[in-house]
C-alpha positions as CSV (number, residue, x, y, z in Angstrom):
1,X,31.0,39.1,-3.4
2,X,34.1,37.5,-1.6
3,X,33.2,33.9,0.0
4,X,35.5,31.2,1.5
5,X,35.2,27.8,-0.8
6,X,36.3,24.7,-0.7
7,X,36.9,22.3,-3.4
8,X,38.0,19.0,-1.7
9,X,37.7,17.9,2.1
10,X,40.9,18.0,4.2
11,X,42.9,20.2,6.3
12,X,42.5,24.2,6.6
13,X,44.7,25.0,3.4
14,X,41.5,23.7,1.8
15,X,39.9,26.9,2.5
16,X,40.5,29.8,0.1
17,X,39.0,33.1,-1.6
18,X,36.3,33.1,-4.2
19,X,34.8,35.6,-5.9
20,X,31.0,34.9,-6.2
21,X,27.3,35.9,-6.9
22,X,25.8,37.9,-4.2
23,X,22.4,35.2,-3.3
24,X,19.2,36.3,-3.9
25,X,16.6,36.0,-1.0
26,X,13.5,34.0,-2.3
27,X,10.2,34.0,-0.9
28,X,10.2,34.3,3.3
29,X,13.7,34.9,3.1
30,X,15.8,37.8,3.8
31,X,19.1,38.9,2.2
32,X,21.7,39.7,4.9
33,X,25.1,41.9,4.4
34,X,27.3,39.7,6.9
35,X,29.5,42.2,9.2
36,X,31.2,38.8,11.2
37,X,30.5,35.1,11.0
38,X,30.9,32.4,14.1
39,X,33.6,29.6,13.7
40,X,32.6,26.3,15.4
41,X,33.8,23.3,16.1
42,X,31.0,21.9,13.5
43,X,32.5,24.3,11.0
44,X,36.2,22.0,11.0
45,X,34.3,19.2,11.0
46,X,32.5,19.6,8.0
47,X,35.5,21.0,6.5
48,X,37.3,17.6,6.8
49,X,34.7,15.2,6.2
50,X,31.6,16.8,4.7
51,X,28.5,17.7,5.6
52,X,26.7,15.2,8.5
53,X,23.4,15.1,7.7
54,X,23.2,16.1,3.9
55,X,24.6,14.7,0.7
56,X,26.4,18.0,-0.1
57,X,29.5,17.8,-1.9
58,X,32.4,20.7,-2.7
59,X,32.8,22.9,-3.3
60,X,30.9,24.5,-0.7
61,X,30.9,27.7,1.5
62,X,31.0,27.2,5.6
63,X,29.4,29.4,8.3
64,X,26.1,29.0,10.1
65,X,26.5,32.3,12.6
66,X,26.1,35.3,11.2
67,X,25.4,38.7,12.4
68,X,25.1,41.6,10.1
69,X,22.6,44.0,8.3
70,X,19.5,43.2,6.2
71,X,19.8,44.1,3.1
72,X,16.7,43.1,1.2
73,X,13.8,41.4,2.0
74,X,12.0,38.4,0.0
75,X,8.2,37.9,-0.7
76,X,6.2,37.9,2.2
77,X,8.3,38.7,4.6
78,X,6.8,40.6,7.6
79,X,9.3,40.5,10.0
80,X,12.2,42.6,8.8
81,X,13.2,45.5,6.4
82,X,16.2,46.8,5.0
83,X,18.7,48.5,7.7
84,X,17.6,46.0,10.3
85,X,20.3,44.3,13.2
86,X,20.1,41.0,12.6
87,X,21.8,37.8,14.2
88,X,21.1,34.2,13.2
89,X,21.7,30.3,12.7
90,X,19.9,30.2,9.5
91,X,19.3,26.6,7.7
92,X,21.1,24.6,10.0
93,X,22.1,21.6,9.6
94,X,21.8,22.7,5.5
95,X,24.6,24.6,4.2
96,X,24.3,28.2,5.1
97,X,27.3,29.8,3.4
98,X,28.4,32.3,6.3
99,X,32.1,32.6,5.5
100,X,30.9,35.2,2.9
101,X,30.0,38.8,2.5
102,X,26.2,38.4,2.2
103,X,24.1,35.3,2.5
104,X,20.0,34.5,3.1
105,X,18.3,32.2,5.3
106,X,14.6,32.1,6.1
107,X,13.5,35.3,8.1
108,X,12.2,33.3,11.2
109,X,16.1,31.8,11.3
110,X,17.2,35.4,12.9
111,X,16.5,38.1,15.3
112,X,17.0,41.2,16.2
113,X,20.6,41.9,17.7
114,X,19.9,43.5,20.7
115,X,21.4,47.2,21.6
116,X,24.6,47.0,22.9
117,X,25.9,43.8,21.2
118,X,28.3,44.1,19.2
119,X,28.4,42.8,15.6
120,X,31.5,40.2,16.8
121,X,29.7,38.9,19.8
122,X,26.3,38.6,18.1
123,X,28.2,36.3,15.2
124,X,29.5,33.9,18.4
125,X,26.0,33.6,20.0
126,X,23.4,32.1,17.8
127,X,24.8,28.4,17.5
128,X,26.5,28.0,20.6
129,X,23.4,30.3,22.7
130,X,20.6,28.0,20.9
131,X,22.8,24.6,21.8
132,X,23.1,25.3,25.5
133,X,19.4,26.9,26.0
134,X,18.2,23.8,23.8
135,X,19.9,21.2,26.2
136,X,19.2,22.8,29.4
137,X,16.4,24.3,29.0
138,X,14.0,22.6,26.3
139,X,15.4,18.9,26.6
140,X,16.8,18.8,30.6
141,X,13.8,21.3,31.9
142,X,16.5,22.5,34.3
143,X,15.0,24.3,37.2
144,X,15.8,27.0,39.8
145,X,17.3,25.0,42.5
146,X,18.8,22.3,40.8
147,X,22.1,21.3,40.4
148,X,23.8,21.3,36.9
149,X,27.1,19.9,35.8
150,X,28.5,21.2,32.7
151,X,31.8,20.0,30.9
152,X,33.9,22.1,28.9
153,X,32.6,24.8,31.1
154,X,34.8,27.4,29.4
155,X,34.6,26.4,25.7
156,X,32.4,28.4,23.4
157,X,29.2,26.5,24.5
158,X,29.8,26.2,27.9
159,X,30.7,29.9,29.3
160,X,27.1,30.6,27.4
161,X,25.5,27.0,29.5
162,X,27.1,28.7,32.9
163,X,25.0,31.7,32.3
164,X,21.9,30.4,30.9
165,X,21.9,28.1,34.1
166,X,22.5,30.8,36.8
167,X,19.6,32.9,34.7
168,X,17.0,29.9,35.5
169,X,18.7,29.8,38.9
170,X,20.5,27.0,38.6
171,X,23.7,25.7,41.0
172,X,26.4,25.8,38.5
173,X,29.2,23.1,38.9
174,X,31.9,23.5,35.7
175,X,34.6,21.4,34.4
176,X,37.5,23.8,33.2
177,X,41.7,24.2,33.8
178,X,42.2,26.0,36.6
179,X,43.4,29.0,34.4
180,X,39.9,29.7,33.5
181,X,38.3,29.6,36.9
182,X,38.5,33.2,37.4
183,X,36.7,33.8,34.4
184,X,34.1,31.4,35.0
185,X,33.1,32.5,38.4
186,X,32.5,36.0,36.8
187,X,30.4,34.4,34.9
188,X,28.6,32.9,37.7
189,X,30.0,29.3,38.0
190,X,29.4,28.0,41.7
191,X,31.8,25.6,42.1
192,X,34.8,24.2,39.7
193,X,36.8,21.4,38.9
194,X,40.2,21.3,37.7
195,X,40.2,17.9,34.8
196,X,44.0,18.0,34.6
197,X,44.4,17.2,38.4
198,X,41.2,16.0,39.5
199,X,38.1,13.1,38.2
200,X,35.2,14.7,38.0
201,X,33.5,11.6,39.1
202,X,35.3,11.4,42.3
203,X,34.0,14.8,43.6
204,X,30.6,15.4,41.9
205,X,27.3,14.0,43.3
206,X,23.8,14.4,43.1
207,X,23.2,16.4,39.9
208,X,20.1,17.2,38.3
209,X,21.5,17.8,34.8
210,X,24.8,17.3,33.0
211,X,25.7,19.2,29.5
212,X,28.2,16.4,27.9
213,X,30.3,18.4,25.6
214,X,33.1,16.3,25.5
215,X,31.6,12.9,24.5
216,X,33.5,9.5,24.8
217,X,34.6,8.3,28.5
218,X,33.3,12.0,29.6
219,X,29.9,10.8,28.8
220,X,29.4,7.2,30.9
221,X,32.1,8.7,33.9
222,X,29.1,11.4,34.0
223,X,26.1,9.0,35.1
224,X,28.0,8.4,38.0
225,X,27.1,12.2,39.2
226,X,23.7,12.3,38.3
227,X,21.0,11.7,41.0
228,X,18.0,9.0,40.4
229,X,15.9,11.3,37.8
230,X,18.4,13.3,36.3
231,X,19.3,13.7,32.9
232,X,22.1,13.9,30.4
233,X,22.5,15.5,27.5
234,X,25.1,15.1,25.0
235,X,25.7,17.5,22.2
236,X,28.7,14.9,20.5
237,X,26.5,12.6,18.3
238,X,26.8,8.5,19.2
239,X,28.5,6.7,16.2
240,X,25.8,6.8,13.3
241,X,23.6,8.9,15.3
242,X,22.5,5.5,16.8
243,X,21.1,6.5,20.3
244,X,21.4,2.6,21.2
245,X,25.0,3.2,21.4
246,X,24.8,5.7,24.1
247,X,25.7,4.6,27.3
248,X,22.9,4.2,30.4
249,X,22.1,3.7,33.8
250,X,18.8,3.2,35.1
251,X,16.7,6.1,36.7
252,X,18.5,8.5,34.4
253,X,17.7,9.8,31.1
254,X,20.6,9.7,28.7
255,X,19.9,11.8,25.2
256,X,21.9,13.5,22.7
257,X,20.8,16.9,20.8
258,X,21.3,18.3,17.3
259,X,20.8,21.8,18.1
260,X,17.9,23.7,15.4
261,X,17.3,27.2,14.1
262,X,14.9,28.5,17.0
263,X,13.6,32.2,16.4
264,X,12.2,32.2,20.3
265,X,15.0,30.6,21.9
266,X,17.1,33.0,20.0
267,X,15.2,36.2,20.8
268,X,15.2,34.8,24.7
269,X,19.0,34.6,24.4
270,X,18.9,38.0,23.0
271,X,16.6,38.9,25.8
272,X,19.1,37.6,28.2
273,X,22.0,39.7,27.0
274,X,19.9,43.1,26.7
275,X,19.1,42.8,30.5
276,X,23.2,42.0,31.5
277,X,22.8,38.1,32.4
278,X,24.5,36.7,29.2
279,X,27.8,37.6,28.4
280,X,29.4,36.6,25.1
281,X,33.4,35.4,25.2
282,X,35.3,36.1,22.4
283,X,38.4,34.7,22.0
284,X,39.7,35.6,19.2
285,X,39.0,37.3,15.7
286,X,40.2,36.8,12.4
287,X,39.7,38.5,9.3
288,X,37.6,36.6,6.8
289,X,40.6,35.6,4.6
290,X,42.2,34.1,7.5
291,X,39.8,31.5,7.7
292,X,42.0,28.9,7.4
293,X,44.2,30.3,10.2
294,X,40.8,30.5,12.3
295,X,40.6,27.0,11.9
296,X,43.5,26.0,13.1
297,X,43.9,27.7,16.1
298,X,40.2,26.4,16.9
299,X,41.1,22.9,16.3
300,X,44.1,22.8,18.9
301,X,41.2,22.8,21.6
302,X,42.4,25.7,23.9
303,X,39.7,28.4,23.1
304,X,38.4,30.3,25.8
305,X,34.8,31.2,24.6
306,X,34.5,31.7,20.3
307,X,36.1,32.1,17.5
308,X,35.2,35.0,14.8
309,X,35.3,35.9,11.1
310,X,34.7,39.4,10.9
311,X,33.6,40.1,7.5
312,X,32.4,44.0,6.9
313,X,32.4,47.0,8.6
């Protein structure tokens, strides 16, 4: 099968064609024909410096969205047969290997893509749909009613955070040029802020939740919005994953979240976009040799929504 490799960390000429052994699912795992895969900003990162959280060392394959077909089914699997729709985070923060034409994960690291999802937009939900929900949902406990700022409002994250918020009822307040505005009220943003010519700080108040996708001076400007017994939660890791480091302010919780594989959070996002009330942005699509080019034009920082391999057909 063809895969994208690396041998060394650096740049995105690092990235190149390999022909490989198609994976075999073991045990409680499931053997996937990938149609496209999701490029994220973890993807770059890893690309440069290595893996995070594991002592894996190139050459190694990226990609932890996929979307595509089961093709075989390992040992006591109960979940899925062969021909199935399937989309998925599988093994994350562990290597995946989703720049490639098949890969496995454990079965209970996918779900069914729903009808009317495309194999492109299921690739761009499972990472970026699991982050947002995981923040906002499972970590802030945001609530109908309340009042949610999220940053980045239009990045691939984000547009998915605006929805997921409105869905739980949620007043929506995003951070986002003013080119994307338009967007972003179809999508159900309430009210938005323009960073280049406005502080956020200045003109928010009393927020339940923030969604900190930015990190640095984004972070500790944002307790200044929060009300007494809101929370923040950062998705951009404090320097050695030391929570200490993060910045506080008393009667507000300040956390930061490693998103994980979720099979029920992802079958709610699916949920969400079966009924119309999550929409998935792509911005742009690349063939699977252009990987490299895919990462590039992710790591200038102007994507509206995600970034996509497709793989098969």
């Amino acid at each position: 099968m063809k895969a994208i490799s690396q041998d060394r960390p650096g740049g995105p000429d690092v990235l190149h064609v390999i022909e490989t052994a198609r994976p075999t699912p073991g045990p409680t795992e499931i053997l996937v024909r990938v149609e496209a895969a999701g490029v994220n900003p973890t993807d770059w990162k890893t690309r440069s410096r290595g893996f995070f959280y594991h002592d894996e060392t190139p050459p190694f394959t990226l990609g932890f969205d996929v979307s595509g077909v089961v093709e075989a089914v390992g040992p006591g699997v109960t979940l899925f047969t062969e021909g199935d729709e399937v989309i998925g985070m599988p093994r994350f923060p562990r290597p995946a290997g989703g720049y490639a034409e098949f890969v496995t994960g454990p079965a209970r690291h996918f779900t069914r893509r729903p009808a009317g999802l495309d194999p492109v937009a299921g690739a761009a939900l499972p990472l970026a749909g699991l982050t947002a929900r995981q923040a906002l949902v499972d970590t802030a406990g945001l609530r109908s009613g309340q009042r949610v700022l999220i940053h980045a409002a239009a990045g691939g994250v984000g547009h998915l955070a605006v929805q997921i918020a409105k869905a739980r009822g949620a007043h929506v307040i995003g951070t986002a040029s003013e080119a994307k505005h338009d967007l972003l009220r179809r999508l159900g943003a309430d009210e938005l802020v323009d960073y280049r010519t406005q502080d956020f700080a200045d003109v928010v108040e009393d927020v339940d939740v923030v969604l900190d996708t930015l990190g640095g001076d984004v972070t500790e400007r944002s307790l200044r919005t929060l009300r007494t017994g809101g929370t923040l939660v950062s998705i951009i890791p404090p320097a050695g994953f030391d929570r200490s480091l993060l910045p506080t302010r008393d009667g507000v919780r300040v956390t930061w979240l490693l998103v994980e594989p979720d099979p029920c959070g992802l079958a709610d996002l699916a949920a969400l976009v079966a009924d119309g009330r999550l929409r998935v942005v792509v911005d742009r699509i690349f063939p699977l040799s252009s990987a490299a080019e895919a990462h590039r034009y992710g790591e200038a920082g102007r994507t509206t929504g995600k970034i996509v391999l497709e793989v098969s057909t």
